[in-house]
C-alpha positions in Angstrom: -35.4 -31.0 8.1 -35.2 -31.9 11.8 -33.7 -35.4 10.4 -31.1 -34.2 8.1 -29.5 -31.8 10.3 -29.5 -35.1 13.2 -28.1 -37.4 10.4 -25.5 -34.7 8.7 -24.9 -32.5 11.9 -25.6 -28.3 11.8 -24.1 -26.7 9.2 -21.6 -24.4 10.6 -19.6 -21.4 9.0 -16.0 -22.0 8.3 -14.3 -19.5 11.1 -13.2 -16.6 8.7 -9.6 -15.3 9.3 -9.3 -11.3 9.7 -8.7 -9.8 6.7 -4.6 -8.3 6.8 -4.2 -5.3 4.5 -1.1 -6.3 2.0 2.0 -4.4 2.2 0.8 -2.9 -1.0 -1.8 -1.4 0.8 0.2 1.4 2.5 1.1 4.2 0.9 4.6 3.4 1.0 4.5 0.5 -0.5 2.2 2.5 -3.5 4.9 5.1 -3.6 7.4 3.0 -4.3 5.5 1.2 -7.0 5.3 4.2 -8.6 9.0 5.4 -7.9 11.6 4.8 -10.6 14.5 6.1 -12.1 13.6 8.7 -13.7 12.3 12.0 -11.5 9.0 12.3 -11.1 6.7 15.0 -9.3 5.2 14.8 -5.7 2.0 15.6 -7.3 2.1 12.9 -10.1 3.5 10.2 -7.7 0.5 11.1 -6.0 -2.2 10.7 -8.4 0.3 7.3 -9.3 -0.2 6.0 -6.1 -3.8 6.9 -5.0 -3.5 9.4 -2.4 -3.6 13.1 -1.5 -0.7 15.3 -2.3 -0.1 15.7 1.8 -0.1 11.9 2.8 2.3 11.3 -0.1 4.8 14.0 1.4 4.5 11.8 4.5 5.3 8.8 3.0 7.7 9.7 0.8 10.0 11.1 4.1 9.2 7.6 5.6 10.9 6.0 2.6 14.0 8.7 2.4 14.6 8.0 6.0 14.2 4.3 4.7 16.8 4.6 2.0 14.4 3.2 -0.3 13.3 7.2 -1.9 15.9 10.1 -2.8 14.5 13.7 -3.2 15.6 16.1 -6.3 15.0 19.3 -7.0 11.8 20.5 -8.3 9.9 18.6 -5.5 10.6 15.3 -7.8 11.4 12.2 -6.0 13.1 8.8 -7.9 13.8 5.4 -5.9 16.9 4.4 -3.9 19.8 6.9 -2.3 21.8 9.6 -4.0 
């Protein structure tokens, strides 16, 4: 053993880079996957994207503010501005 790693050299890890969560990974990104245009409900846009009823609220003002989410009544929600 002691001659192969002095003819070939210590086998060393590759350095691993730090893993970087996709831009599909935040909820806003999963909200707007599941935005369209056709209303749907906070609750179903929700179970759509993955995440509790509360964070979606959240997320969903993040993308009105954005311009990229429009409320309607109802508490349904569709993609884009009025």
């Amino acid at each position: 053993m002691a001659a192969m790693v002095g003819r070939y050299g210590a086998a060393r890890p590759e350095p691993v880079a730090p893993a970087v969560a996709s831009p599909a990974a935040t909820p806003e990104a999963r909200l707007l996957a599941a935005l369209g245009d056709t209303p749907r409900a906070v609750e179903r846009l929700a179970a759509a994207a993955g995440l509790p009823v509360a964070e979606a609220l959240s997320a969903l003002l993040a993308l009105r503010w954005a311009g990229a989410a429009s409320p309607r009544p109802g508490q349904r929600w569709v993609r884009g501005t009025p």
